[in-house]
N, C-alpha and C positions, 0 to 999 in steps of 0.2 A: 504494500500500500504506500500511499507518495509521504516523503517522510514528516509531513506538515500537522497531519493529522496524531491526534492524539488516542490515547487508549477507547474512550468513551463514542468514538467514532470507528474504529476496529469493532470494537463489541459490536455496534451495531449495522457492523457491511458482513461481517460472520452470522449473524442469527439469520439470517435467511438460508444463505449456502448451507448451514448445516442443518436445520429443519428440511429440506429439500432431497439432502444425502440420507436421511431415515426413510426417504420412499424407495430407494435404491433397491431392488430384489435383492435379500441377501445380508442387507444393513442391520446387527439387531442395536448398536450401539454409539454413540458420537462425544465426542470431546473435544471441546473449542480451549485451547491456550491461547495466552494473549500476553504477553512483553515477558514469556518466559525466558530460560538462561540466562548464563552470566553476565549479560551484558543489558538485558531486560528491553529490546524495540521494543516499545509500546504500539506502530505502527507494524509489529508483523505477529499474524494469529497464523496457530497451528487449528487445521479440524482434523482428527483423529478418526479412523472410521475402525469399527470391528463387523468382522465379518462371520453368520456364522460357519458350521464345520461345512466340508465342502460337498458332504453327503447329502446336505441338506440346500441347496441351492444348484438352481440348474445353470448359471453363469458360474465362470469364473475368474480371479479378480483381475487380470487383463481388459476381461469385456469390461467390467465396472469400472475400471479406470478409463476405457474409452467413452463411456457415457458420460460419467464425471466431466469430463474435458467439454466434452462436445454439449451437452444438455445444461450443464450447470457453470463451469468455470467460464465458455463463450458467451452462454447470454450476459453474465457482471461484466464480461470485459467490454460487449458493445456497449451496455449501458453507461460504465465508468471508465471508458479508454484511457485517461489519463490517470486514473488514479489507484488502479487495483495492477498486481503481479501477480501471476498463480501460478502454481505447480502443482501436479499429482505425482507422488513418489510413492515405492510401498516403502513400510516402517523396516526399518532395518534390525535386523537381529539382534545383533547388539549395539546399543548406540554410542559412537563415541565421541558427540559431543561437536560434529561437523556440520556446516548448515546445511547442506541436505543428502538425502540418499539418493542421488540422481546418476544416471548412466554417464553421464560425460563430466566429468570438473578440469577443469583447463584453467591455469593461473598466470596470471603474470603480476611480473612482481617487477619496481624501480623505486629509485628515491624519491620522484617529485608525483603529486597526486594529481599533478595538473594535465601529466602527460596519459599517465594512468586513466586516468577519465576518459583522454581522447583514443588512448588506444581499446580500449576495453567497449566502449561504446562503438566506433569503429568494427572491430570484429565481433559484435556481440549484434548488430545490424548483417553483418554477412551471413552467422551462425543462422538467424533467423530462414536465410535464402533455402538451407539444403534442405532435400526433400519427406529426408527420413529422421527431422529431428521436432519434437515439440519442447514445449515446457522452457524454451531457452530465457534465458536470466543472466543477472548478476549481481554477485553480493552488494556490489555499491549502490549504495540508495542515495541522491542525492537531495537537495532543494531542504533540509530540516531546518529550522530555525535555532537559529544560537548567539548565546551574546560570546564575542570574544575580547579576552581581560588583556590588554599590551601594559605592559609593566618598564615605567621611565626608570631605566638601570638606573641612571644618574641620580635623579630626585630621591631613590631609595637608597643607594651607599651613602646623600645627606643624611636622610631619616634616621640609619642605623637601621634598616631592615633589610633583611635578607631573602634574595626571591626565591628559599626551598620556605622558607615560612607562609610568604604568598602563596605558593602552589597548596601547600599543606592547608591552610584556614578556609582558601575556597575551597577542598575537597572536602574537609570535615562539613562545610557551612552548604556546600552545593551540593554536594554527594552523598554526604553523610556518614560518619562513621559508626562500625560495629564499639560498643564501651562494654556492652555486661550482656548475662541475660538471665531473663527473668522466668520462674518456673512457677506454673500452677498446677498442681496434681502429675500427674505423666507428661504433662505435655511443654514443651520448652521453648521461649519465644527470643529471637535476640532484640536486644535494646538498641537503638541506634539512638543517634547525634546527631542532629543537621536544624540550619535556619527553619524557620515560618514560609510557606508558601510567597504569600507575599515580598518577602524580603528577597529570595533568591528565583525570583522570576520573572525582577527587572531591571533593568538597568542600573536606576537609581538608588532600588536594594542595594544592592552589590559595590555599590560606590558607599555606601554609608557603613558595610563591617569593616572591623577594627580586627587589625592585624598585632603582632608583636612586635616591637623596636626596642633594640640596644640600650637608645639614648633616652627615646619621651617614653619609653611603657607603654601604651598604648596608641596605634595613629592608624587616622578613618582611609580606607583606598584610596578615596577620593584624592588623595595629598601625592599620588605615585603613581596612578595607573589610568587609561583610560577606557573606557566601555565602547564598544561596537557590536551594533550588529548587524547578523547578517545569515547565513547561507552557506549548510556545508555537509559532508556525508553522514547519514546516522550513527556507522561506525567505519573505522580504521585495522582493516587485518593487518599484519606484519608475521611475515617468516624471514628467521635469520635478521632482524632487525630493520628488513624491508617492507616499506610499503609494499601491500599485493591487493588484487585483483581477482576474484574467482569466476569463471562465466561456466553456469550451470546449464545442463541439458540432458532433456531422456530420449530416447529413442522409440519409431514405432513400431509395434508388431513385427517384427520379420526386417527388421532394418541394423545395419551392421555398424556399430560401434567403432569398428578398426578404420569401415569408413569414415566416419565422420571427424573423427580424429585426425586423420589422414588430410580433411580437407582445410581442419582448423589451423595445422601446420602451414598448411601450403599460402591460409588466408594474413599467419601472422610473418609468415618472410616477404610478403608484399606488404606487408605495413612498411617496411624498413624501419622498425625501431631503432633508439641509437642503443648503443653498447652496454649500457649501464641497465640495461630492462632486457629482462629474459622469462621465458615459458615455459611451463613444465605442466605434467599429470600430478592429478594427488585421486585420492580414494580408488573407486571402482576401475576408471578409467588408467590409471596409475598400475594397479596389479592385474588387469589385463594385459597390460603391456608384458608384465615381469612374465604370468604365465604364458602369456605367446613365446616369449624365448624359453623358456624350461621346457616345454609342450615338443618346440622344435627340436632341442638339443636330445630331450628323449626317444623322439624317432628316429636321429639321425643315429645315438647311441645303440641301439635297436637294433637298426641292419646293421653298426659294425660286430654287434655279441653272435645276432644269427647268425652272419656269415662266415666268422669265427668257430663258431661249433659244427655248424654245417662242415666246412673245408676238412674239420677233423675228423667227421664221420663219416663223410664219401672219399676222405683221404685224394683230393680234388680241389685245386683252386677252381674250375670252369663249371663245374655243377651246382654249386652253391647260388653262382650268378643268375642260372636258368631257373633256379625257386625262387629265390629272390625278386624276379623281372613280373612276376605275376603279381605283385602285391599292389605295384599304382592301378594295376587294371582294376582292384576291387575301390580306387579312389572316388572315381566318378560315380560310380551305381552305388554306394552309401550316401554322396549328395543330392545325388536323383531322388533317393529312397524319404531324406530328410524336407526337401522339396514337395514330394505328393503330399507327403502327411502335414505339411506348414510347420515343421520343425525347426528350430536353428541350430545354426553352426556353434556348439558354446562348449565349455571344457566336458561337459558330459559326453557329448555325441564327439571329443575328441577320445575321451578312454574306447569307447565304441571302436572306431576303428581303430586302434592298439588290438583291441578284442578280435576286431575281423581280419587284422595282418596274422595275427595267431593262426586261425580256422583257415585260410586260405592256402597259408605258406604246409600245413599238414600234409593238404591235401596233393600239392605239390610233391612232397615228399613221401607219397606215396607210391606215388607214379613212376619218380624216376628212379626210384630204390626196387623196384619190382623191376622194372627195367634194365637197369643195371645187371639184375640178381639173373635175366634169361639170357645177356650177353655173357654173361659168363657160364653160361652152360653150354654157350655153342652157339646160339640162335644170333642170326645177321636182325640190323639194327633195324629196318625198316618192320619185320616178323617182330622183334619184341617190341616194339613202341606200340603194336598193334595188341601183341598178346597183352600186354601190360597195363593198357586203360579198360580192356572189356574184363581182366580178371579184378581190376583196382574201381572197379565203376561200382560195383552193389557196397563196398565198405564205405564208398565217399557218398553217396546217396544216404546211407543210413546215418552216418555220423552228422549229415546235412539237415537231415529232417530231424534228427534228436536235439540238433541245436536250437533251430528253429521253433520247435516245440516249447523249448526250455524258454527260448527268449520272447514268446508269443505273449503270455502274462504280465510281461512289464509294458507289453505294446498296449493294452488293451486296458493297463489298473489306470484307475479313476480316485482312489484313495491321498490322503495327506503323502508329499513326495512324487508324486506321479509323474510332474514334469521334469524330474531328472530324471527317472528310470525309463518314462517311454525315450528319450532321444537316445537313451542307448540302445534298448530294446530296437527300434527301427532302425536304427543304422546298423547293426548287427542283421535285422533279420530279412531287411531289403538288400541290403551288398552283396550280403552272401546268396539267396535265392537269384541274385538276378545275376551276377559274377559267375556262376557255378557252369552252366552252360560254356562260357567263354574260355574259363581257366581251365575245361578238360580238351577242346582246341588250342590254345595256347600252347600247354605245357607242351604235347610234341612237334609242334613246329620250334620254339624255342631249344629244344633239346637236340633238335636235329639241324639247326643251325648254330650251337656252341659244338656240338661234337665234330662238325665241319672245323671249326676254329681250334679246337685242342689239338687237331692232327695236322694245323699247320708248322711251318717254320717257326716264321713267326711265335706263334707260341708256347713253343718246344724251345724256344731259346730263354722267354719270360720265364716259363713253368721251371725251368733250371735254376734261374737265377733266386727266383722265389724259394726254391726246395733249398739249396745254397744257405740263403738267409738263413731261412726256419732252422734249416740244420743247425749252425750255430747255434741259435739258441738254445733250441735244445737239448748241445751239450753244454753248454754253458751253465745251463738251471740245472741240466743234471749233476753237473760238478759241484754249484754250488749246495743242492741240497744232500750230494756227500758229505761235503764238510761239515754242514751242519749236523745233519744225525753222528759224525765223527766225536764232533763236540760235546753234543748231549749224550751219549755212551761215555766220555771220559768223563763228565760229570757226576 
């Protein structure tokens, strides 16, 4: 809300929106806060909504946030365009204390709030453009009304007062301080300190408190400082002892976070800021980031352990590559799969496929191990790659549908949790139904164009130098872990 307005005018732009949100299918509870936390805006109210269980309501609270927005939070804005801010967030799990639970927080942070203003308003105008963002915002609330106290250095070092006394008398007198507090039965209240209404909420108040001095004992502001006013943010964040900036924003249904992020970058290097002012993620938007790299560095960790273990069990650098080459094929047909069902791409339906490189690369290894297993009995390669998928076809069918089975229940619950168990459930149980066809074609074309390449030159010269290495090491670790059991026997 504009920062002008006072408590008693929030109360009453809240009591409609939240009588309105009790007709919401679903709604059984509401909770209006008004100049809560530490810092107490009297111009920003929280409405609180509970919801009941989700067995009991045919929406769920996606839709209700889209209604919210569209039926309730649009009509206040046409009516008060200039003077209302909204957001629909869900409450956060645990709360720590951050101004919102919102999908995107993008900050910028500098020394002077002048520029801050202009750039945050700037990009917070673009923010609005992209397609997949609602709710956008920012922390800076401007236009409050405030007196500001300038204090003649000069006139004070006559007086004998000192300006941490100043700051201190209008904080006790303007802000008020905690002194005791006072107990009735269980219940515990704290005592504050501070001027009469009157006195600190105007100018000429505030010119008439008496501060402490050195030399006269007591002397009226008036004698040292001057009053203005004027016009300025409701509040002041700082990280690192900088001014900062937060521009807030959610996302819609089915809309990608990485994008939009992606675009706010792109929006604040054409600001050209100067030097002194820089951007960064904080919350949601902040550990997205972190787990998109850990996400990665596990996949990538992944094909190097299988391909590691594999080489050791087919005793084979070129086989390992051929199971291997089937796992991006199940990439697309788990996005396909998250797609039909209006799924998203979120760290659940990343373990998913973890889950589906498992079940595909198996089946892989089923194939060219039987394969292997009738070349070495004699049979030319074209004869086993044949015997070897129609005797390996009824174990991979079976183990297909048992999984499939297994992960049908998480596609299908509707219970508390649902929406992280179905993204996995469908991306497990689309990739793999639809992949399955393709990876028993695959594998032996793949197998029969690496086994063209093992019997080149070419890499009959690599596969040496490889064997080479490996060799080394392996006596090297064997040597070493001679010693070592050497050691612990003379122990």
């Amino acid at each position: 809300m504009s920062a002008r307005y006072r408590c008693s005018y929030s109360s009453a732009r809240t009591f409609c929106p939240s009588t309105i949100n009790r007709k919401l299918p679903g709604v059984t509870d509401t909770l209006v806060t008004i100049g809560s936390g530490q810092q107490q805006v009297v111009n920003l109210a929280n409405i609180y909504i509970k919801l009941s269980s989700i067995e009991e309501r045919s929406v769920n609270q996606q839709e209700l946030m889209l209604r919210a927005r569209s039926e309730i939070v649009g009509r206040y804005l046409k009516e008060f365009p200039d003077q209302l801010r909204t957001s629909v967030n869900p409450v956060a799990a645990i709360s720590g204390g951050g101004f919102r639970n919102s999908d995107i927080q993008f900050v910028i942070g500098g020394p002077d709030l002048d520029k801050l203003t202009k750039y945050s308003d700037a990009l917070l105008a673009k923010l609005k453009t992209i397609p997949d963002v609602v709710d956008a915002d920012s922390t800076l609330i401007s236009g409050k009304p405030e007196l500001r106290v300038v204090i003649d250095r000069a006139r004070a070092a006559d007086l004998g007062v000192r300006i941490g006394d100043v700051a201190q008398s209008l904080n006790t007198l303007v802000a008020g301080q905690k002194v005791s507090t006072f107990n009735a039965g269980t219940d515990e209240y704290d005592v504050r300190v501070r001027a009469v209404g009157q006195f600190r909420a105007n100018a000429e108040g505030l010119r008439r408190m008496l501060v402490a001095s050195q030399k006269l004992g007591w002397v009226s502001l008036e004698n040292l400082v001057h009053v203005e006013e004027g016009t300025g943010p409701s509040s002041i964040d700082r990280y690192n002892r900088q001014r900062q900036v937060m521009l807030t924003a959610n996302t819609k249904p089915g809309g990608s976070q990485a994008a939009v992020i992606a675009k706010l970058n792109e929006f604040a290097k054409a600001e050209n800021m100067d030097s002194s002012y820089r951007t960064f993620l904080a919350g949601r938007s902040k550990e997205l980031g972190r787990t998109a790299t850990y996400f990665l560095l596990a996949i990538v960790l992944s094909f190097v352990f299988m391909y590691m273990i594999l080489a050791a069990q087919f005793e084979s650098f070129i086989h390992p590559i051929t199971i291997l080459l089937t796992l991006p094929l199940a990439i697309p047909f788990g996005i396909v799969s998250l797609l039909v069902t209006n799924q998203t791409v979120n760290i659940f339906s990343g373990l998913g496929l973890l889950l589906l490189f498992g079940v595909v690369k198996k089946n892989a290894i089923l194939q060219i191990d039987h394969t292997n297993g009738l070349r070495k009995q004699g049979m030319e390669r074209y004869d086993a790659i044949i015997q070897a998928n129609r005797d390996r076809l009824r174990p991979i069918l079976m183990t297909t549908i048992a999984l499939v089975a297994g992960m049908t229940p998480l596609t299908l619950s509707s219970g508390p949790g649902a929406g992280t168990n179905r993204s996995i459930g469908v991306l497990v149980v689309g990739g793999q139904s639809l992949c399955l066809l393709l990876t028993l074609l695959a594998v032996p074309v793949f197998y029969s164009l690496f086994d063209d390449l093992a019997r080149s030159r070419v890499w009959s010269r690599v596969n040496a130098v490889l064997a080479g290495v490996f060799g080394r090491v392996r006596r090297r670790a064997a040597t070493a872990a001679a010693s070592l059991l050497g050691l612990i026997s003379r122990q």
